[in-house]
C-alpha positions in Angstrom: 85.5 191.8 98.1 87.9 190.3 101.1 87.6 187.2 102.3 86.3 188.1 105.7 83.5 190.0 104.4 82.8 187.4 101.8 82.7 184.6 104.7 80.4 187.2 106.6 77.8 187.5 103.5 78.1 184.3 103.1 76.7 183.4 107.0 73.8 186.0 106.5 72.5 184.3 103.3 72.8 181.0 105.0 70.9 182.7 108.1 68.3 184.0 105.4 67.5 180.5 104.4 67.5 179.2 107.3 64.4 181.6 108.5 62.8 181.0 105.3 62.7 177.4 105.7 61.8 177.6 109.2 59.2 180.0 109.2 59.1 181.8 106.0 59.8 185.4 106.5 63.7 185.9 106.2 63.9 187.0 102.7 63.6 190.5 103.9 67.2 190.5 105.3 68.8 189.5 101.7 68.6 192.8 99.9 69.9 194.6 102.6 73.2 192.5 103.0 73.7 193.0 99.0 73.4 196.6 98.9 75.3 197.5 102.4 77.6 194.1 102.5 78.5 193.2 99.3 78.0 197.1 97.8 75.4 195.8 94.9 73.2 199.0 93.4 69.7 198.4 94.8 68.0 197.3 91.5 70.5 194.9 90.8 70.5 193.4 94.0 66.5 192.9 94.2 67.1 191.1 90.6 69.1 188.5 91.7 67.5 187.8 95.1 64.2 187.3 93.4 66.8 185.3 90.7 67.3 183.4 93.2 64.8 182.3 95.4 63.2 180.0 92.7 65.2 176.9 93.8 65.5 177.9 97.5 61.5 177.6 96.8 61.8 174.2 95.0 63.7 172.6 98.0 61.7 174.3 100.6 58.3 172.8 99.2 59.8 169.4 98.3 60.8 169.3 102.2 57.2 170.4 103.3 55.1 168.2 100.5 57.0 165.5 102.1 55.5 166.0 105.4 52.3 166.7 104.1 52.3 170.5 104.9 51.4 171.9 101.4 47.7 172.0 100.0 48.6 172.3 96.1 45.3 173.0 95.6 45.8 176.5 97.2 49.0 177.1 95.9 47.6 177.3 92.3 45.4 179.9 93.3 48.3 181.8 95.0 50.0 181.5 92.1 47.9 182.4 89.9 47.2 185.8 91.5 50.9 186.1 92.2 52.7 185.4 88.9 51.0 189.0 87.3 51.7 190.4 90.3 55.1 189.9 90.3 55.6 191.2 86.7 53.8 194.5 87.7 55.9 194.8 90.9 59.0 193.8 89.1 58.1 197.0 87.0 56.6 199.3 90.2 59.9 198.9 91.9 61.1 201.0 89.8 58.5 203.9 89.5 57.4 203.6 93.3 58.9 205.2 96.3 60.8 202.5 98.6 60.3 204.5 101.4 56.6 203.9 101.3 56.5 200.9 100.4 58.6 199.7 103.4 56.7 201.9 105.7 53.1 199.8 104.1 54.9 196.4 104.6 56.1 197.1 107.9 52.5 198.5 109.1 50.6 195.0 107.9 54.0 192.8 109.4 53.2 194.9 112.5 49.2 194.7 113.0 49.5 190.7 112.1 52.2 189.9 114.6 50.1 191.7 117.4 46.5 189.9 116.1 48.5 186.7 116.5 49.9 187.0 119.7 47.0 188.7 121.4 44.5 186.2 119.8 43.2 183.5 121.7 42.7 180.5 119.5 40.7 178.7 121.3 37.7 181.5 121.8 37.2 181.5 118.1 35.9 179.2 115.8 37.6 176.4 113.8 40.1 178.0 110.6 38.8 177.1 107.6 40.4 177.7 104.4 40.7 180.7 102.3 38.1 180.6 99.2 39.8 180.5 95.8 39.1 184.3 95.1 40.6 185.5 98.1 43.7 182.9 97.3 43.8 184.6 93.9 43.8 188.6 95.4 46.3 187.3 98.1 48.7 186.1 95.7 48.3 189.4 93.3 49.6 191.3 96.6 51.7 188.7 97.8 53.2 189.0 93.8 53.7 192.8 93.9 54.8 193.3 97.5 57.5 190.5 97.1 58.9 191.6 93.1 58.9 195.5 94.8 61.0 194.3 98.2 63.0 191.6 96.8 61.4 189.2 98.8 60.5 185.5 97.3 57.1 185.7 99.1 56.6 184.6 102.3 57.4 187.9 103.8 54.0 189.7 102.6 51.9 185.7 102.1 52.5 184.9 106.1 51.0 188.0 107.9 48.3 188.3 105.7 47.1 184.0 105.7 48.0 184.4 109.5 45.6 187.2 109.9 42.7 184.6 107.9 44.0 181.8 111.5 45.0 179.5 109.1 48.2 176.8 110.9 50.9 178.2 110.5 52.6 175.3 109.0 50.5 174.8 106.4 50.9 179.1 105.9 54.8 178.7 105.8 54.4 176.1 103.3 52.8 177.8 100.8 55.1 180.7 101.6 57.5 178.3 100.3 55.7 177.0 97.0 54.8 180.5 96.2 58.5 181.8 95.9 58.6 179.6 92.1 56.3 181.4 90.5 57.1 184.7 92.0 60.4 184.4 91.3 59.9 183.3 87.3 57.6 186.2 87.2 59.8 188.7 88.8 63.2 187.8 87.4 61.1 187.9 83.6 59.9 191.6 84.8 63.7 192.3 86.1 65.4 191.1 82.6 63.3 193.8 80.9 64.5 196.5 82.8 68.1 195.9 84.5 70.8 193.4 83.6 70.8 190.5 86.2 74.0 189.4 88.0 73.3 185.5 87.2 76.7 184.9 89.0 75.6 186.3 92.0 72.1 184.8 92.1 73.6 181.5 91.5 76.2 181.6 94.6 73.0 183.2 96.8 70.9 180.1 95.4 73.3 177.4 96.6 73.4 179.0 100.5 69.7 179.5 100.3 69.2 176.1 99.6 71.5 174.9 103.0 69.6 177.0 105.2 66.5 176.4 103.9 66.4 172.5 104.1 67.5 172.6 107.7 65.1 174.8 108.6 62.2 173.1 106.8 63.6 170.1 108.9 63.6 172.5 112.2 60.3 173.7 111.7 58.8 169.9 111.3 60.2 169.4 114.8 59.1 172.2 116.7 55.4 172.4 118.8 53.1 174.5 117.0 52.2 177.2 119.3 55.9 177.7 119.8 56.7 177.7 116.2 53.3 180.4 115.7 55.1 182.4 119.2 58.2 182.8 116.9 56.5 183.6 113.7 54.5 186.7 115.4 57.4 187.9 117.6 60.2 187.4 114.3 57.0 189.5 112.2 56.8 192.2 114.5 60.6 192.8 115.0 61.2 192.7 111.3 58.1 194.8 110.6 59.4 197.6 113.1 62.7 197.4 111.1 61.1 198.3 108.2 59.1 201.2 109.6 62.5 202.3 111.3 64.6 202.4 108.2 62.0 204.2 106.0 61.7 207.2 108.8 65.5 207.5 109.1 65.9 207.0 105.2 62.8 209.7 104.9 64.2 212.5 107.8 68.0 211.5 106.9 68.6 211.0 103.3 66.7 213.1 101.4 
């Protein structure tokens, strides 16, 4: 790989972190830049993203814990739902369709970005907080959507706690504590079934983790309803992206 298109990978995995620390969903550009960037077979680049995002998840819930945007008692139910989801996903990836997949992601990314931005807050009543069983089935999907995209977790976790009107700081920052377990289950699944380029996960780590700690600082100093403006408008471009590159993938490739 040249330099210049090292340097270039390089600024899109820092860019990844960055979203992901800011306002979760970012994750879903990493696989992408692998496979097309630095020419890594699919598979093998969905093992070491998910590789990877364990410590990008450490930092990123150290940074919100400290500013007292993580409820641990929700994460364990997350994670609890999310770690045998992860392990099946790591294991559907490879017997599912991708097409489809994306074109499902990209449909609930879509319909949450429009419920948030045409919702008005203040007609409703008071959030309240998930109960532990829907926790536990949000983290099972969360689990297999994020092990079968090569996402750490946010990407499929934020639209759907959105959806629920939960803050959406205290949403990214489970997005953040969720990536460890995912991750452990994933990259566990992975090492059954395809040998993992350690190297590369541990280069992606060390620019996730840049990225993400300024954006967990960014996000801390941002208004809400800005920061929640960003997260629905970033949701629904990303989600169209997905839908975009199934159908061309679907009417082009086959």
């Amino acid at each position: 790989m040249s330099e210049p298109v090292l340097a270039l990978l390089g600024a899109i995995i820092l860019i990844v972190g960055l979203l992901i620390g800011s306002v979760g969903v970012g994750g879903v550009l990493l696989v992408p830049a692998l496979v097309y960037i630095a020419d890594m077979p699919i598979h093998a680049a969905i093992a070491a993203a998910m590789a990877a995002y364990f410590l990008a998840g450490m930092l990123g819930s150290i940074e919100y814990a400290r500013f007292g945007s993580i409820k641990w008692k929700e994460v364990g139910w997350l994670s609890l739902g999310a770690m045998p989801g992860a392990f099946a996903g790591a294991y559907l990836v490879h017997k599912t369709d991708a097409g489809l997949l994306e074109s499902l992601i990209g449909a609930l990314i879509i319909v949450s970005a429009i419920n948030t931005l045409a919702r008005r807050d203040a007609l409703l009543p008071p959030p309240s907080s998930p109960m532990p069983g829907a926790l536990f089935v949000i983290g099972v999907l969360t689990g297999i959507g994020s092990a079968m995209s090569g996402t750490g977790g946010p990407l499929v976790l934020v639209p759907l706690l959105l959806s629920l009107r939960m803050p959406v700081l205290p949403v990214v920052g489970l997005s953040q504590a969720v990536q460890m377990p995912i991750s452990i289950s994933a990259t566990l699944g992975n090492s059954l079934l395809v040998e993992i380029d350690f190297k590369a996960a541990a280069m992606i780590t060390g620019l996730l983790m840049i990225g993400v700690w300024f954006g967990a600082r960014l996000a801390h100093r941002l208004p809400a309803a800005a920061m929640k403006r960003a997260v629905a408008w970033l949701l629904l471009v990303v989600g169209s992206s997905l839908l975009v590159r199934a159908g061309f993938d679907f009417f082009f490739l086959r």
